[in-house]
C-alpha positions in Angstrom: 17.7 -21.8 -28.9 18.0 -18.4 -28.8 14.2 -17.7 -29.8 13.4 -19.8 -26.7 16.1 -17.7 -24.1 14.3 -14.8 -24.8 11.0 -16.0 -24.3 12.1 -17.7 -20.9 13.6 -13.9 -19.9 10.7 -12.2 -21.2 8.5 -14.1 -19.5 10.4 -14.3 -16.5 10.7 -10.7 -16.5 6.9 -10.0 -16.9 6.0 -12.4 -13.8 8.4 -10.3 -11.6 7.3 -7.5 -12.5 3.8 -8.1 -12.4 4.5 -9.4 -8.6 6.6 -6.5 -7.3 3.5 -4.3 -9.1 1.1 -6.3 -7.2 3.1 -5.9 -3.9 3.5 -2.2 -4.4 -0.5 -1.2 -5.3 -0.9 -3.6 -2.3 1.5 -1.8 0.1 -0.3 1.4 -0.8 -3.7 0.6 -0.5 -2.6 -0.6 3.0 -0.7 2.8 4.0 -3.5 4.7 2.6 -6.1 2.8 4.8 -3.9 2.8 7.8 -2.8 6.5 7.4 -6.9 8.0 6.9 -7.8 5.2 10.2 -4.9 6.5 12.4 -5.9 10.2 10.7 -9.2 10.2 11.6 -8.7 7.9 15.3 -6.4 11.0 16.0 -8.7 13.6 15.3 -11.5 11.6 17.6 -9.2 12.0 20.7 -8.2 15.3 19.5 -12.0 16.3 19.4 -12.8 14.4 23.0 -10.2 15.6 24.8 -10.8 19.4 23.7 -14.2 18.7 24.7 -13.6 17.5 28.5 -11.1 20.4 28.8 -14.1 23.0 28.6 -15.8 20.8 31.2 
């Protein structure tokens, strides 16, 4: 019985943490998109406006 407890935890254990790793690279990938669109959408009105000041 005890064999079988630990290979309920273990594997129990391994899906959670393979989700919560899944979530995480997923959360990044979604913050580093987002932060270089707003990054470079910020620079573009940055640019624009710079540019109709001169006018």
């Amino acid at each position: 019985m005890a064999i079988m407890s630990q290979l309920f935890w273990g594997v129990t254990i391994g899906a959670l943490s393979a989700a919560f790793s899944a979530l995480a690279k997923g959360l990044a990938a979604v913050v580093g998109i987002g932060g270089v669109g707003w990054y470079s959408l910020k620079r573009r009105r940055d640019r624009r406006a710079r540019i109709e000041r001169k006018d």
